[in-house]
Every structure is written in C-alpha cells, then in structure tokens.
TORKOL-4160 file (C-alpha; in steps of 0.2 Angstrom, whole numbers, padded with zeros to 4 digits, m for minus):
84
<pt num="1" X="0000" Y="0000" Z="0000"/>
<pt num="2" X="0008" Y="0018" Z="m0004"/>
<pt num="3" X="m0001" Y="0033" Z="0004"/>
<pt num="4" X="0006" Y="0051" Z="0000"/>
<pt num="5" X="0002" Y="0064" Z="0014"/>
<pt num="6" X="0006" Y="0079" Z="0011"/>
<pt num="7" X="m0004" Y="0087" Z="0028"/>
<pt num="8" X="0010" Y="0091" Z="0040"/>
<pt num="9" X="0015" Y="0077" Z="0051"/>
<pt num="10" X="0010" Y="0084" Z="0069"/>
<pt num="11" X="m0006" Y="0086" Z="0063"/>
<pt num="12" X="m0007" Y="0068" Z="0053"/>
<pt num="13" X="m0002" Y="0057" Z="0071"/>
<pt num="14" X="m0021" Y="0055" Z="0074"/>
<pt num="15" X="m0025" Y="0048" Z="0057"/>
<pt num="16" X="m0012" Y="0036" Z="0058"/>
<pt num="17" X="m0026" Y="0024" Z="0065"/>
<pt num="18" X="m0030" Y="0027" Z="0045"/>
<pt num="19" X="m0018" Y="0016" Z="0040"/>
<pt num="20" X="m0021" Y="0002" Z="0050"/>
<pt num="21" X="m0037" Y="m0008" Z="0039"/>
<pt num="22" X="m0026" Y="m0006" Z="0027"/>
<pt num="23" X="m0010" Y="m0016" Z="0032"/>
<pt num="24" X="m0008" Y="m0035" Z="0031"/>
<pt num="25" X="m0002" Y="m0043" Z="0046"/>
<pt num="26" X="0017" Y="m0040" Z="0048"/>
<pt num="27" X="0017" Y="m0025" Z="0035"/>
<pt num="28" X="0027" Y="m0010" Z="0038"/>
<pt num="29" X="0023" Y="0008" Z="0038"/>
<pt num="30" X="0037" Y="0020" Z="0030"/>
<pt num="31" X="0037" Y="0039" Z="0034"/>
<pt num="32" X="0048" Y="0050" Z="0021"/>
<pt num="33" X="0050" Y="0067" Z="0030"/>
<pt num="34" X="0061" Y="0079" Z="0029"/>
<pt num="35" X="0072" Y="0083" Z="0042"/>
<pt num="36" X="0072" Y="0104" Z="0047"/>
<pt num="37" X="0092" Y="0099" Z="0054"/>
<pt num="38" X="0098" Y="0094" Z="0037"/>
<pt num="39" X="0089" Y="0110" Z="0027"/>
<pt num="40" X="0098" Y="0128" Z="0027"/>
<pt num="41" X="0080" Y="0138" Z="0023"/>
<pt num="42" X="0063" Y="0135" Z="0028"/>
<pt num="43" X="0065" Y="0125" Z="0041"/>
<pt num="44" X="0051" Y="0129" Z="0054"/>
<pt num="45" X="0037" Y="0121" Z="0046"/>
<pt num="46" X="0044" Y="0103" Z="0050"/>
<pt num="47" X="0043" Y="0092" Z="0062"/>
<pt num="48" X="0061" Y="0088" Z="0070"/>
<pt num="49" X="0066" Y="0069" Z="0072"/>
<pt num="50" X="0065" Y="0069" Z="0091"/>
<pt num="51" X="0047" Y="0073" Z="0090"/>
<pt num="52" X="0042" Y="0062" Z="0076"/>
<pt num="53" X="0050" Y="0049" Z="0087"/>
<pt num="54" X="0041" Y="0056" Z="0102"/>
<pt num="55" X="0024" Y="0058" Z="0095"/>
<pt num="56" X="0025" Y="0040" Z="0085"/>
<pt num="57" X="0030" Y="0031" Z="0103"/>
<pt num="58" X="0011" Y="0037" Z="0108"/>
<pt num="59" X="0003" Y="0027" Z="0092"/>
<pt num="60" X="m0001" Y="0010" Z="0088"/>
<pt num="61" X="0015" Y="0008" Z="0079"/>
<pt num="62" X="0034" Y="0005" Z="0083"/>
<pt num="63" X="0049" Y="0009" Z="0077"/>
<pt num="64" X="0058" Y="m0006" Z="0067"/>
<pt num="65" X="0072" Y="0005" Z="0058"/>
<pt num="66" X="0078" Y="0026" Z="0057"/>
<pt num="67" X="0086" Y="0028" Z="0041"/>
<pt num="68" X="0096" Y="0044" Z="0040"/>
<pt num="69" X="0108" Y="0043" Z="0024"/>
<pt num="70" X="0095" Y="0056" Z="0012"/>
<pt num="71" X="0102" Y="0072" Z="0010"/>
<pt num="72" X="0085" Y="0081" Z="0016"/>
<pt num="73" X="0075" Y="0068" Z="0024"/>
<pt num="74" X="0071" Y="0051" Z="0036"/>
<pt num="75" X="0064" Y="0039" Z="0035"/>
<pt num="76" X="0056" Y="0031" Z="0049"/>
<pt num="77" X="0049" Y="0012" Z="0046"/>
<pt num="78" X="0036" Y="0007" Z="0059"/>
<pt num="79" X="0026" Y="m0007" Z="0061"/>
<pt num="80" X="0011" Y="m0012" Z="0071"/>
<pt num="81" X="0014" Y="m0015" Z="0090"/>
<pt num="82" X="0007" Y="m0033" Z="0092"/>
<pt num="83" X="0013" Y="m0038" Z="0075"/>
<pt num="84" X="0028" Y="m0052" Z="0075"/>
C-alpha cells in the first residue's frame, strides 16, 4: 500500500489509525519526512526527528528501523505493535 500525505506530520499522528485496515499482518509503515536539521532555509514548518519519534511512541506503531543517509530527509519504518 503507498499513501502520499502531504498534511503536516504533527497534525497527521491521529490519522495514523487510518492506516491500519489497510495493512496486512506483519506489514510495515514508511514515513519519508524531511528533516528541518539537514535544510539551510525554511526549516520551521517541520517536524524535527525527536518529535516524530516522540509523538509516534504514543501510536499503535513501533519503530523497526531510522534511516538517515537522504540528504534532506528520514525515514522512519514502523510497524504495528502486536505484529511479530
């Protein structure tokens, strides 16, 4: 399943519960975002990595992998808690 979102992310935690008919058993979810730390201009519109993590820690899902090797962005690859 592929879903673009282009809402900003703070406001898109609650929908993640979206998402979740969606997903096969032991499926994963992959945010792309861009991380402000790696931009030199407009910057204060994203959501930093700390409170991506933060927020996400309050979901359904958890954290499987942080990749950080993109120039501009991460991407964070979740899955559902109670998934194997």
């Amino acid at each position: 399943m592929n879903v673009q979102y282009f809402e900003p992310l703070s406001r898109g935690f609650a929908r993640m519960k979206n998402a979740m008919p969606g997903l096969k058993p032991g499926a994963f979810l992959a945010i792309i975002d861009p991380d402000p730390e790696k931009l030199a201009w407009d910057r204060s519109h994203f959501v930093t990595k700390e409170k991506t993590l933060t927020t996400m820690e309050k979901t359904e899902f958890e954290l499987v992998h942080l990749f950080t090797f993109l120039e501009r962005d991460n991407i964070y690859l979740y899955r559902l808690k109670d998934n194997p």
